[in-house]
N, CA, C and O atoms as CSV, one atom per row, in Angstrom:
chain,resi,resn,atom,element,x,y,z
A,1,UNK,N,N,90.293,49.347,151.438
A,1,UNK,CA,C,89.787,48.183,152.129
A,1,UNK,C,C,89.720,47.008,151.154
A,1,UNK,O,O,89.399,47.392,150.029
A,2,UNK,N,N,89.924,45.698,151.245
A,2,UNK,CA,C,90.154,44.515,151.323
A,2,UNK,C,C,88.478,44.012,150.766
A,2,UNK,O,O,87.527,44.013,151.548
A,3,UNK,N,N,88.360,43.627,149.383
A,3,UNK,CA,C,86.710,43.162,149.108
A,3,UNK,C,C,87.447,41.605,149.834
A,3,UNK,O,O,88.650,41.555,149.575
A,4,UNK,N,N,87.043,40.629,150.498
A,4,UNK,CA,C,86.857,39.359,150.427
A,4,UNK,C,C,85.782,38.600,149.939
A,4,UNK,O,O,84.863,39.056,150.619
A,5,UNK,N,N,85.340,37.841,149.294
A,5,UNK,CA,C,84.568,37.484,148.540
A,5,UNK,C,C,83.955,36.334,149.351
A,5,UNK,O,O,84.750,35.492,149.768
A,6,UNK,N,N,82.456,36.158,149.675
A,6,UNK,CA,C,82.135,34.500,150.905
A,6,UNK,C,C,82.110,33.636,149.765
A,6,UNK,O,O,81.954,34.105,148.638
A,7,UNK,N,N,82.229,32.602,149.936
A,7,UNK,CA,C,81.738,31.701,148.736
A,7,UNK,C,C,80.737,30.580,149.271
A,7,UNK,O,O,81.421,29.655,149.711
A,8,UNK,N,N,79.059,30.252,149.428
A,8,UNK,CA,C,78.773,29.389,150.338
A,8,UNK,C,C,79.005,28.204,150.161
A,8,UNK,O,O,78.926,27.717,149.034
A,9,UNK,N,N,79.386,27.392,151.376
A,9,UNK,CA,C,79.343,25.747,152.324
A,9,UNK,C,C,77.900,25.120,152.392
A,9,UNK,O,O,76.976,25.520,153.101
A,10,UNK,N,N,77.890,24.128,151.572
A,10,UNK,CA,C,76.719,23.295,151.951
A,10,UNK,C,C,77.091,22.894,152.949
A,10,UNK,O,O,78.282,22.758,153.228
A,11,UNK,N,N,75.688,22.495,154.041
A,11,UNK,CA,C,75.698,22.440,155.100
A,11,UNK,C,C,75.944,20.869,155.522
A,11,UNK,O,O,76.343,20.674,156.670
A,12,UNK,N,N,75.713,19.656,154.597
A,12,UNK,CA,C,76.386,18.567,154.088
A,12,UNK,C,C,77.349,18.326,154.400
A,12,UNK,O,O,77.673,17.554,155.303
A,13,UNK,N,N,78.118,19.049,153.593
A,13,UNK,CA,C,79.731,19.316,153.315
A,13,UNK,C,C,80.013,19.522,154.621
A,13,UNK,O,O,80.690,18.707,155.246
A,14,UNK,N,N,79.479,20.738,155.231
A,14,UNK,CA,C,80.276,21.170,156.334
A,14,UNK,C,C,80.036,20.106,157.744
A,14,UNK,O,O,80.864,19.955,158.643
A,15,UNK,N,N,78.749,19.469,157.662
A,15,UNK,CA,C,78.845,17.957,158.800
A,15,UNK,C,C,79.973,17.069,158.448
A,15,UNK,O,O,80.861,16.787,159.253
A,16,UNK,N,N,79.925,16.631,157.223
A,16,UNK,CA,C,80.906,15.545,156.960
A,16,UNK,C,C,82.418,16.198,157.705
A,16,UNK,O,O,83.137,15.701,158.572
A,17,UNK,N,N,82.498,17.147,157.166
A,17,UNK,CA,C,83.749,17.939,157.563
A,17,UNK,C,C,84.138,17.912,159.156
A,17,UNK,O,O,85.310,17.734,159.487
A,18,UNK,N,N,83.087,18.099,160.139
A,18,UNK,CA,C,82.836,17.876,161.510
A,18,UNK,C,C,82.984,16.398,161.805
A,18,UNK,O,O,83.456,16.263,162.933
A,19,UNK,N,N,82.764,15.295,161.233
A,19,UNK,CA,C,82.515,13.622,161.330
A,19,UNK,C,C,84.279,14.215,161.468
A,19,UNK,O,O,84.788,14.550,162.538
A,20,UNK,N,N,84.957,14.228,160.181
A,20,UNK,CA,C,86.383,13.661,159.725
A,20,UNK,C,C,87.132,14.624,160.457
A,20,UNK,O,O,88.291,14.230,160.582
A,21,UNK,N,N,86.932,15.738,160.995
A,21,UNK,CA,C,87.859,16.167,161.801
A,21,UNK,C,C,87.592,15.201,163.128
A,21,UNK,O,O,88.627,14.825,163.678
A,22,UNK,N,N,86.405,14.772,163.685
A,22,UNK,CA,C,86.684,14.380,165.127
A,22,UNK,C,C,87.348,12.845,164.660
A,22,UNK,O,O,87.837,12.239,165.614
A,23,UNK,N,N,87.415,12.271,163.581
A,23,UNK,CA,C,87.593,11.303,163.679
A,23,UNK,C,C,89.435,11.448,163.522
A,23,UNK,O,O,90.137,10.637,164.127
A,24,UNK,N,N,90.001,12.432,162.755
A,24,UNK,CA,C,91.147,12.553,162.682
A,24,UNK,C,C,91.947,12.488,164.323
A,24,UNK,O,O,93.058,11.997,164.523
A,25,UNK,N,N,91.156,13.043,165.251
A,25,UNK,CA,C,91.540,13.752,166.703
A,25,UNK,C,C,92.159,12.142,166.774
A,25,UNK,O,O,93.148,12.502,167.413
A,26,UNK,N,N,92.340,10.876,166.651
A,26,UNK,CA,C,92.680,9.629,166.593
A,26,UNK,C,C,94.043,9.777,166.529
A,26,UNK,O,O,94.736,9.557,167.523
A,27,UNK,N,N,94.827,10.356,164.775
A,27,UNK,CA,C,96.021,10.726,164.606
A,27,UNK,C,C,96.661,11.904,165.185
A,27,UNK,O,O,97.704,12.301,164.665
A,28,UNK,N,N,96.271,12.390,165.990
A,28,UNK,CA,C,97.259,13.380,166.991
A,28,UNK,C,C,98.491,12.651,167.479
A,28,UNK,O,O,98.560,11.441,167.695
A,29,UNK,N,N,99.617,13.696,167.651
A,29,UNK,CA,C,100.980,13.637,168.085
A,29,UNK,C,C,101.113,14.253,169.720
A,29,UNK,O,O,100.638,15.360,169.971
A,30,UNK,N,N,101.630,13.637,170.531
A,30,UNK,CA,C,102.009,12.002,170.650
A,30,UNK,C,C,101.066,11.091,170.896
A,30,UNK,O,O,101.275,9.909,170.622
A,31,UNK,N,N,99.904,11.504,171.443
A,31,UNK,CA,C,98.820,10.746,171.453
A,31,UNK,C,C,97.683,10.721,170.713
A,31,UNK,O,O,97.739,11.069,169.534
A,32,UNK,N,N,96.519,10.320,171.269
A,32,UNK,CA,C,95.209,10.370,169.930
A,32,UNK,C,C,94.119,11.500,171.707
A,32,UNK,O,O,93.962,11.669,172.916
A,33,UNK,N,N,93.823,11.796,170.495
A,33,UNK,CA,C,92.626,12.669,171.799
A,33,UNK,C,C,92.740,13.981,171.049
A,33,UNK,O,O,91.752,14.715,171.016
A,34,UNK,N,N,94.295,14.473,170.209
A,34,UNK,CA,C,94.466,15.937,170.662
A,34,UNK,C,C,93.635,17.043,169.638
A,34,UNK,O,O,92.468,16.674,169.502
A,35,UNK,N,N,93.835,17.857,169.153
A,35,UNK,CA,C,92.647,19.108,168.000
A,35,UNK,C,C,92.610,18.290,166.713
A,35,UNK,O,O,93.245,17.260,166.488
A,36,UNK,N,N,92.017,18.732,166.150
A,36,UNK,CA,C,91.873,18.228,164.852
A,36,UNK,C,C,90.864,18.987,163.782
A,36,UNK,O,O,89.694,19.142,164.133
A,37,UNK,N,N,91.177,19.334,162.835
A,37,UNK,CA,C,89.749,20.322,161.896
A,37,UNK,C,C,89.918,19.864,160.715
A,37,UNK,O,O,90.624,18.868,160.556
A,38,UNK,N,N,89.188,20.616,159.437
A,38,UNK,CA,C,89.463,20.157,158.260
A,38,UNK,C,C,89.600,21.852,157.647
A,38,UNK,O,O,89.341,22.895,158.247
A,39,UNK,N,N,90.098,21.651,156.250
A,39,UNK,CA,C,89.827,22.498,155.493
A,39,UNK,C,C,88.929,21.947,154.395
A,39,UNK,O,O,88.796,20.739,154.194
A,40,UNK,N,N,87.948,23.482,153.267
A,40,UNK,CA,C,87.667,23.148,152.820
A,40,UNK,C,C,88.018,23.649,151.257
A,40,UNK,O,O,87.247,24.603,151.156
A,41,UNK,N,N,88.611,23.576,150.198
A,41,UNK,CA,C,89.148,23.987,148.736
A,41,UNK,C,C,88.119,24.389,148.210
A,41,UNK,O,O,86.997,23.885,148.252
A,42,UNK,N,N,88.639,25.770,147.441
A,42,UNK,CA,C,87.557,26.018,146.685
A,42,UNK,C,C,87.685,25.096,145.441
A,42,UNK,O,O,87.699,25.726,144.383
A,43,UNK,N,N,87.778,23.814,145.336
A,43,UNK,CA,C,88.249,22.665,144.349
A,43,UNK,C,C,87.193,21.682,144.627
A,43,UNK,O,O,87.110,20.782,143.791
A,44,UNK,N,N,86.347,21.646,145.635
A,44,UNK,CA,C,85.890,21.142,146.802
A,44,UNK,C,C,86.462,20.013,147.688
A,44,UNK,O,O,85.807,19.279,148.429
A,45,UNK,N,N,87.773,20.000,147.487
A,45,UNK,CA,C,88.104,19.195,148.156
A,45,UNK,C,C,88.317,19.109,149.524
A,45,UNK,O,O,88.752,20.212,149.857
A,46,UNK,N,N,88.203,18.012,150.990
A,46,UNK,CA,C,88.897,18.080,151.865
A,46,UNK,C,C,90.237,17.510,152.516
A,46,UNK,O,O,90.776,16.422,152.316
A,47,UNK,N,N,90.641,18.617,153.402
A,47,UNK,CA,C,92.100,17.867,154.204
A,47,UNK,C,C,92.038,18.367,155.191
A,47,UNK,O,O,91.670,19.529,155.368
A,48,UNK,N,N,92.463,17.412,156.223
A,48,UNK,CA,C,92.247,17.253,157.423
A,48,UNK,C,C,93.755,17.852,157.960
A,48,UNK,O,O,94.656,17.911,157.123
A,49,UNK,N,N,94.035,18.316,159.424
A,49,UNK,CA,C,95.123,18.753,160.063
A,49,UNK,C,C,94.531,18.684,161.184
A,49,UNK,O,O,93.434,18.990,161.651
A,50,UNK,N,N,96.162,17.890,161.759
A,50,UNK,CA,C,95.999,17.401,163.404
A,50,UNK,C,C,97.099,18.366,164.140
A,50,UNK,O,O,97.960,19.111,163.672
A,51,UNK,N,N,96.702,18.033,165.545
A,51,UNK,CA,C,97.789,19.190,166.047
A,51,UNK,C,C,98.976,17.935,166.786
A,51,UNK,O,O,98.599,16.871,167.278
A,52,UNK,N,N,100.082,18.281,166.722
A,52,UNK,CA,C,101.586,17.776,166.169
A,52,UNK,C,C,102.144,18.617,167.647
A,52,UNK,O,O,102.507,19.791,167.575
A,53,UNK,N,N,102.153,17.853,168.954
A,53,UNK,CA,C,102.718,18.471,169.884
A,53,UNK,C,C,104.242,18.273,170.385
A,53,UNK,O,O,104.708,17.138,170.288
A,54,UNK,N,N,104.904,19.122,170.821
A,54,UNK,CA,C,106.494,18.921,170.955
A,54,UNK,C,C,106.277,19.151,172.448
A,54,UNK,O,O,105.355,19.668,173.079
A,55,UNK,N,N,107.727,18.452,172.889
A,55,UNK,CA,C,108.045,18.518,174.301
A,55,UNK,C,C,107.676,19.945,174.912
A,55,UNK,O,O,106.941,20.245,175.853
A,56,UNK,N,N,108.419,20.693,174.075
A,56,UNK,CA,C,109.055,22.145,174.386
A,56,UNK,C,C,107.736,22.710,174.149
A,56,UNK,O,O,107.692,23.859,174.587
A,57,UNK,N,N,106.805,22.385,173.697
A,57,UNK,CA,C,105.800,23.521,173.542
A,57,UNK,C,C,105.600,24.053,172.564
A,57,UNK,O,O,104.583,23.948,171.879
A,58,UNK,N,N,106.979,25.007,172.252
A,58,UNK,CA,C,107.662,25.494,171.028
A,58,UNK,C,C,106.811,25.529,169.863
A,58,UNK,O,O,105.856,26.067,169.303
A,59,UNK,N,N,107.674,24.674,169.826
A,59,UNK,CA,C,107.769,24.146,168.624
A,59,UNK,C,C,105.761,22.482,168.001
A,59,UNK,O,O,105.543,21.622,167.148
A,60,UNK,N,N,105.106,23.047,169.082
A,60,UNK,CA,C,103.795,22.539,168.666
A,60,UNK,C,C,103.254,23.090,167.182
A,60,UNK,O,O,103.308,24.311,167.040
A,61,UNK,N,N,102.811,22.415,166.224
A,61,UNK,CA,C,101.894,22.568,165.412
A,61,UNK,C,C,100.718,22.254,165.759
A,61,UNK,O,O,100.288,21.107,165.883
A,62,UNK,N,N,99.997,23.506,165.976
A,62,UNK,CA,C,98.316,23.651,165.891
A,62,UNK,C,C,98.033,22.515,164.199
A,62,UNK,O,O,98.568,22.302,163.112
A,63,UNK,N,N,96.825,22.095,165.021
A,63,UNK,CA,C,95.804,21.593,163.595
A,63,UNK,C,C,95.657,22.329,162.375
A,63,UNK,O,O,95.845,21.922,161.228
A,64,UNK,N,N,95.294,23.477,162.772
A,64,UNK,CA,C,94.643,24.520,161.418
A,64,UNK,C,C,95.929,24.653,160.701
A,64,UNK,O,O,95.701,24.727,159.493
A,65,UNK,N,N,97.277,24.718,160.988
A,65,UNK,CA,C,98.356,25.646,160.601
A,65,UNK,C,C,98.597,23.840,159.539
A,65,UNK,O,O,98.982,23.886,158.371
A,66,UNK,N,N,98.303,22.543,160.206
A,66,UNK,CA,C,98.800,21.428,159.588
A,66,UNK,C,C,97.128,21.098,158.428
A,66,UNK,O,O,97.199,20.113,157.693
A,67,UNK,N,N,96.234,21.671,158.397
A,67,UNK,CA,C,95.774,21.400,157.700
A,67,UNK,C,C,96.008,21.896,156.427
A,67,UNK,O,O,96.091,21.237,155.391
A,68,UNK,N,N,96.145,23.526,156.613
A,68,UNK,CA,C,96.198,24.721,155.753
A,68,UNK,C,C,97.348,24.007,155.010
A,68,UNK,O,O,97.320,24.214,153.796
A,69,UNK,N,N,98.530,23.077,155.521
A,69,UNK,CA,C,100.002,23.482,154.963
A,69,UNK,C,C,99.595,21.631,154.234
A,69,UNK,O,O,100.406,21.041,153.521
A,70,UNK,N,N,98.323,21.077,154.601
A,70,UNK,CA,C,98.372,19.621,154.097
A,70,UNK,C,C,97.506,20.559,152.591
A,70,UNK,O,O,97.827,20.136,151.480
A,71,UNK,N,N,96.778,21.405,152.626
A,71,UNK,CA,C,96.076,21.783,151.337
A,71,UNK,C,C,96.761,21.782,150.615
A,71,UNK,O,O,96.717,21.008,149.659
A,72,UNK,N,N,97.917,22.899,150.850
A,72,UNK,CA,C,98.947,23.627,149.765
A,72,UNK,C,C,100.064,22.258,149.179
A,72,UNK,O,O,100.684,22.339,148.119
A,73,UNK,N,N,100.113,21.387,149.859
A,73,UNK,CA,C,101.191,20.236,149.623
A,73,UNK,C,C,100.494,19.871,148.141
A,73,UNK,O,O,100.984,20.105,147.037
A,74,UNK,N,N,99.170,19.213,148.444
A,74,UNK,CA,C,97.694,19.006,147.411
A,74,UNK,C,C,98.065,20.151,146.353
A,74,UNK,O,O,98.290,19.506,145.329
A,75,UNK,N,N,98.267,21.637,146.027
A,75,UNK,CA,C,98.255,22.151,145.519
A,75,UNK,C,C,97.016,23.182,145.736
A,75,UNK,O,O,96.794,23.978,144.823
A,76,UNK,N,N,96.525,23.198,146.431
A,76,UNK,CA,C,94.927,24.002,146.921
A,76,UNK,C,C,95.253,25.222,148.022
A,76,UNK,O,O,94.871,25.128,149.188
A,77,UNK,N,N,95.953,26.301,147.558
A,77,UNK,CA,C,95.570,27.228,148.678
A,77,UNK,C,C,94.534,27.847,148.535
A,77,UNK,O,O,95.015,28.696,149.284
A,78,UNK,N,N,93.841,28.136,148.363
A,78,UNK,CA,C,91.761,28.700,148.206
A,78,UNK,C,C,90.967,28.253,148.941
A,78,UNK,O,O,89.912,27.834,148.466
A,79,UNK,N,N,91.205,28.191,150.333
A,79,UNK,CA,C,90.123,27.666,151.218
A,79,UNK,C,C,88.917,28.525,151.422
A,79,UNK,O,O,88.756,29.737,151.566
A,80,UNK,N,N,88.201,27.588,151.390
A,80,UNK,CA,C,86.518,28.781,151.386
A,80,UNK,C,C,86.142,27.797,152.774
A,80,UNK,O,O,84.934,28.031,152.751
A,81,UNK,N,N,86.292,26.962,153.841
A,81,UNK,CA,C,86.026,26.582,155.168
A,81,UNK,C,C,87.080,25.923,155.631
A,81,UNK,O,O,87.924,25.417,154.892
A,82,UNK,N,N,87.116,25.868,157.232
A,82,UNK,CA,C,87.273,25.225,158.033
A,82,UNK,C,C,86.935,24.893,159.392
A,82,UNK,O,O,86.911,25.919,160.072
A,83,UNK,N,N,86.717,24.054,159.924
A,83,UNK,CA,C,86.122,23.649,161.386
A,83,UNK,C,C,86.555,24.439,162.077
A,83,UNK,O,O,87.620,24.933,161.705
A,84,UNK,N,N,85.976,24.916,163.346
A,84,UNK,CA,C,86.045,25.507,164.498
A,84,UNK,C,C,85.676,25.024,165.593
A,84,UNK,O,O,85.345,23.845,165.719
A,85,UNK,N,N,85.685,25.779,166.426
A,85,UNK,CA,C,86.326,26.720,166.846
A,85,UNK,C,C,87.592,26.496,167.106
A,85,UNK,O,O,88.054,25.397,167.411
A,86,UNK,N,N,88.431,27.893,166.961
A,86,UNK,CA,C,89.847,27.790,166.733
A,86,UNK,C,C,90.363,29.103,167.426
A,86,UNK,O,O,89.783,30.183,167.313
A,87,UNK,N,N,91.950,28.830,168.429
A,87,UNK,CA,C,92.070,29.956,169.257
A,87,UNK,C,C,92.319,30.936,168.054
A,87,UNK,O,O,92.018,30.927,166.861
A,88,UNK,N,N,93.060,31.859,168.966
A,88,UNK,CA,C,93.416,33.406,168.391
A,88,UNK,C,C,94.580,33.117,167.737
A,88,UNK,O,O,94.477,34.054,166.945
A,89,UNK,N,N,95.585,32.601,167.421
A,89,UNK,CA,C,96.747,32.671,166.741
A,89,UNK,C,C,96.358,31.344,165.743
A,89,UNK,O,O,97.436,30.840,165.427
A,90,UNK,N,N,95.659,30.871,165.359
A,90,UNK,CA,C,94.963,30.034,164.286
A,90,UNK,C,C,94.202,30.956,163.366
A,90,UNK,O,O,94.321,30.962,162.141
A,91,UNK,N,N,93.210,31.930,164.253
A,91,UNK,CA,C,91.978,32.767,163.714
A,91,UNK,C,C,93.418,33.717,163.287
A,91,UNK,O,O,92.986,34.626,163.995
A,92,UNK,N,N,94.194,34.056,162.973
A,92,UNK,CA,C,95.489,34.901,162.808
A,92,UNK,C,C,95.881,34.315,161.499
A,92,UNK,O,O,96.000,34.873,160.408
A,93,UNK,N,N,96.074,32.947,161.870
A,93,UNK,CA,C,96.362,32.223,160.258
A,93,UNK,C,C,95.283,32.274,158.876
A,93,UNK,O,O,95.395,32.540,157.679
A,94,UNK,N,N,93.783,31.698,160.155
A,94,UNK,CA,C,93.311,31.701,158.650
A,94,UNK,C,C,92.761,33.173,158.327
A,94,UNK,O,O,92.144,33.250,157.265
A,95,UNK,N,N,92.871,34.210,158.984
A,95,UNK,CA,C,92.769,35.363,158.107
A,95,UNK,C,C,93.795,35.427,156.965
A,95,UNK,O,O,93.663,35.507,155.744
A,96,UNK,N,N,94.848,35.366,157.768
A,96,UNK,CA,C,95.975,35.788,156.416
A,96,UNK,C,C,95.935,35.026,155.266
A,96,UNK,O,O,96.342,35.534,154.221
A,97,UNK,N,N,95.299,33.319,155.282
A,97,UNK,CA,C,95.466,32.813,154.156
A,97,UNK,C,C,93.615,33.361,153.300
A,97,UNK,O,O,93.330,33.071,152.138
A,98,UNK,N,N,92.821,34.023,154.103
A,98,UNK,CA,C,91.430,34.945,153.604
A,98,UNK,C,C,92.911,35.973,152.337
A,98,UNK,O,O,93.308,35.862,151.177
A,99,UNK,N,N,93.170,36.759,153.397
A,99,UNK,CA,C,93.943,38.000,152.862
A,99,UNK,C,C,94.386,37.188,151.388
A,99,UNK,O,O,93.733,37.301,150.351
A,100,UNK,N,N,95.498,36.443,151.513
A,100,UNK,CA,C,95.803,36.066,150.157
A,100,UNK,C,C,95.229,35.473,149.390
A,100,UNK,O,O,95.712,35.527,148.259
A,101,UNK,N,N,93.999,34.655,149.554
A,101,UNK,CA,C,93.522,34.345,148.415
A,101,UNK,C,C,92.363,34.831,148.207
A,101,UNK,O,O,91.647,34.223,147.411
A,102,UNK,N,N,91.706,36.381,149.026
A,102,UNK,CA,C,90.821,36.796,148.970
A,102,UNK,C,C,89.207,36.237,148.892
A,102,UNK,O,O,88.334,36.639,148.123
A,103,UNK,N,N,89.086,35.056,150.062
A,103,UNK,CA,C,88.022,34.477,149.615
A,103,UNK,C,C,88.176,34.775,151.652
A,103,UNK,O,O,89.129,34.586,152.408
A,104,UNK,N,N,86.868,35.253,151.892
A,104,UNK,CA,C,86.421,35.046,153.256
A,104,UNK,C,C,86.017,34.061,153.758
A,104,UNK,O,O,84.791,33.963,153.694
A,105,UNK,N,N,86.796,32.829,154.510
A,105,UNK,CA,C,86.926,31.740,154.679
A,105,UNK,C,C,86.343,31.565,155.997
A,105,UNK,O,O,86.867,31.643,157.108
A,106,UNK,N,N,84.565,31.189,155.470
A,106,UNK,CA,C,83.823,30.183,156.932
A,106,UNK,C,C,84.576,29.277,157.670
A,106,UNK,O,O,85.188,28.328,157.179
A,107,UNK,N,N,84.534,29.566,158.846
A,107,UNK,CA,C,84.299,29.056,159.818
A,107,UNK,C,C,83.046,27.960,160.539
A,107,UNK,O,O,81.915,28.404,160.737
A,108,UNK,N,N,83.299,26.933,160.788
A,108,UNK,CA,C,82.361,26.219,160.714
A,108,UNK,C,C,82.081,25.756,162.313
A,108,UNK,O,O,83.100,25.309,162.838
A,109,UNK,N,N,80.917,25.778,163.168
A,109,UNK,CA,C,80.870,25.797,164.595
A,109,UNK,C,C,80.019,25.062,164.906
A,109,UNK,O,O,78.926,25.608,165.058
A,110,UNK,N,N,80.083,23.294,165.184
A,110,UNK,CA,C,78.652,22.857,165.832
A,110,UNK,C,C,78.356,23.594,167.176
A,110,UNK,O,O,79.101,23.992,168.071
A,111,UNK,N,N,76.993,23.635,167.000
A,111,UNK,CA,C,76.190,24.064,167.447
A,111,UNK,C,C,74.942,23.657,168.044
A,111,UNK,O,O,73.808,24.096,167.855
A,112,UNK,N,N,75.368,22.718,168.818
A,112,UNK,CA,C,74.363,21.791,169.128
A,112,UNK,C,C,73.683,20.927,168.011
A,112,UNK,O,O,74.498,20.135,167.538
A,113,UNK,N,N,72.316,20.829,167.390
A,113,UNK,CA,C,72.148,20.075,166.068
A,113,UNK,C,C,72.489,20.836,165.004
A,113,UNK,O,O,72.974,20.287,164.015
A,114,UNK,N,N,72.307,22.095,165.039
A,114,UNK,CA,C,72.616,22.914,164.308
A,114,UNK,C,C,74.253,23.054,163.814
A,114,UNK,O,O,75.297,22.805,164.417
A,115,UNK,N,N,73.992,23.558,162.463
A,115,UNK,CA,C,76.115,24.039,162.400
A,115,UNK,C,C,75.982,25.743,161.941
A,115,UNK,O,O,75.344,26.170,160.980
A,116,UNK,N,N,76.709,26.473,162.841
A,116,UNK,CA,C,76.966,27.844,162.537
A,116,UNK,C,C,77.759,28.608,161.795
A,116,UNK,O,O,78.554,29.072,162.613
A,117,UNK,N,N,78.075,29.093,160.561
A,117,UNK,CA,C,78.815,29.665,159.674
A,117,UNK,C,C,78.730,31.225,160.240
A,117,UNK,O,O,77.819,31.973,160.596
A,118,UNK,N,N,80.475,31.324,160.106
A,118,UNK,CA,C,81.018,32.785,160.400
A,118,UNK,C,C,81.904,33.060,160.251
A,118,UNK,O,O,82.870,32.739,160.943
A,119,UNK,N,N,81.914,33.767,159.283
A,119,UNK,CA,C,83.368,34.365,157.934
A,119,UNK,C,C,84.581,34.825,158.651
A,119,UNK,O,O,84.282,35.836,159.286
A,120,UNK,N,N,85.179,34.672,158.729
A,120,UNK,CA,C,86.531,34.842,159.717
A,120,UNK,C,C,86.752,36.264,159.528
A,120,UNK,O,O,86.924,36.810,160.618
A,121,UNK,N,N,86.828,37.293,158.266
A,121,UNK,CA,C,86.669,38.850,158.959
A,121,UNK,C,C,85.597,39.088,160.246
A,121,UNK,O,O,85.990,39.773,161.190
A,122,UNK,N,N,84.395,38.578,160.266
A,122,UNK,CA,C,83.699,39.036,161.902
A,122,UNK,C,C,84.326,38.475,162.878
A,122,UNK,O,O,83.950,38.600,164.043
A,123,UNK,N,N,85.379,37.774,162.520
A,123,UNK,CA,C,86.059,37.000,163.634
A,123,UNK,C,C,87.513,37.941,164.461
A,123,UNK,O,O,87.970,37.869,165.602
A,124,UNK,N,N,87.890,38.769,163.278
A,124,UNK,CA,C,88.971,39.516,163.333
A,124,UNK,C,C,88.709,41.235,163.241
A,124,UNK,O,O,89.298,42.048,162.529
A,125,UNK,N,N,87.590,41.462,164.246
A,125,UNK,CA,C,87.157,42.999,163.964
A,125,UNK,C,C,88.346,43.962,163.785
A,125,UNK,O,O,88.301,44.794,162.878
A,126,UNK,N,N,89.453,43.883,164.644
A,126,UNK,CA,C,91.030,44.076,164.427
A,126,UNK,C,C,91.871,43.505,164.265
A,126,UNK,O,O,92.231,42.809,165.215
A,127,UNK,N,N,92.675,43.453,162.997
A,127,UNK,CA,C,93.089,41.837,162.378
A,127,UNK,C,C,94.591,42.824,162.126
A,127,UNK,O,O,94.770,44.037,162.011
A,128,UNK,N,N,95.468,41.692,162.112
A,128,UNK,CA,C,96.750,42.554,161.929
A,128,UNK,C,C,97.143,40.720,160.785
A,128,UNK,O,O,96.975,39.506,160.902
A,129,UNK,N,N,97.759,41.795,159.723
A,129,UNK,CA,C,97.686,43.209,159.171
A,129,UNK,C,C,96.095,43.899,159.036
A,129,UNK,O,O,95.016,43.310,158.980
A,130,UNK,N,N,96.290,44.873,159.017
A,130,UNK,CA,C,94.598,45.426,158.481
A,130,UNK,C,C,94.368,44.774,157.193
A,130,UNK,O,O,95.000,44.077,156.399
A,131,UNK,N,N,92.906,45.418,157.342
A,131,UNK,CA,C,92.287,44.780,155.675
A,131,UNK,C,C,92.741,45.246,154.828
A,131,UNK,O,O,92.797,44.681,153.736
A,132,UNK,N,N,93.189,46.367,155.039
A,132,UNK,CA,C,94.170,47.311,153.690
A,132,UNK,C,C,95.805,46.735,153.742
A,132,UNK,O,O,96.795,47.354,153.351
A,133,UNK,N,N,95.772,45.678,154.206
A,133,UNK,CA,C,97.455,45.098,154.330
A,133,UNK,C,C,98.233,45.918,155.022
A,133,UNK,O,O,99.453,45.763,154.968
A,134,UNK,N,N,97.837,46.626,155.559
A,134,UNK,CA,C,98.868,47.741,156.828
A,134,UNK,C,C,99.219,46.903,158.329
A,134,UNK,O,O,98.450,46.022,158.713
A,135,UNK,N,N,99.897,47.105,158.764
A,135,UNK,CA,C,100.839,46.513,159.920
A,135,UNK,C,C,100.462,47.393,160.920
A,135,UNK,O,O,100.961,47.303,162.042
């Protein structure tokens, strides 16, 4: 089994993070309205990812998949957060980027005034690959 390591999110951090994702929802493709989240580096840095929609469907980029891939551009794959809630083939991504850089990567959920942290393994009780990297 798979140690993932939590690393904690000030709760600061993780509002601001909530402000700049809704404010990103502005730069959505083709219009402004559409998802939007942030990540957070274990560098502490943030980057934001919007979701990038195509005619076809297809070929749509989800937010999370354009944030994750705006980190790594930065040089930062080590995310220890990102905004939520996020469907099932996002919660798919950011496990796998948990898996590789072994850091169990919060999830961040307003919650009315409150903000809710929840490590994306409780998110993936059956996660493919398994925690042992099995298929």
């Amino acid at each position: 089994m798979i140690e993932l390591k939590q690393v904690p999110v000030d709760e600061t951090v993780a509002r601001e993070m909530l402000l700049r994702a809704d404010a990103a929802k502005a730069n959505t493709y083709p219009e402004s309205g559409g998802y939007a989240v942030c990540v957070l580096s274990d560098q502490g840095n943030v980057y934001e990812g919007i979701s990038y929609k195509s005619a076809t469907l297809t070929l749509t980029m989800h937010s999370e998949a354009t944030a994750l891939a705006n980190a790594a551009i930065h040089g930062e794959k080590n995310i220890i957060a990102i905004t939520g809630p996020n469907c099932h083939i996002c919660k798919q991504l950011i496990w796998e980027s948990a898996l590789q850089s072994g850091i169990d990567v919060q999830v961040i959920i307003p919650d009315g005034d409150t903000v809710t942290f929840v490590p994306i393994s409780e998110m993936m009780p059956y996660p493919w690959p398994g925690e042992d990297g099995s298929k």
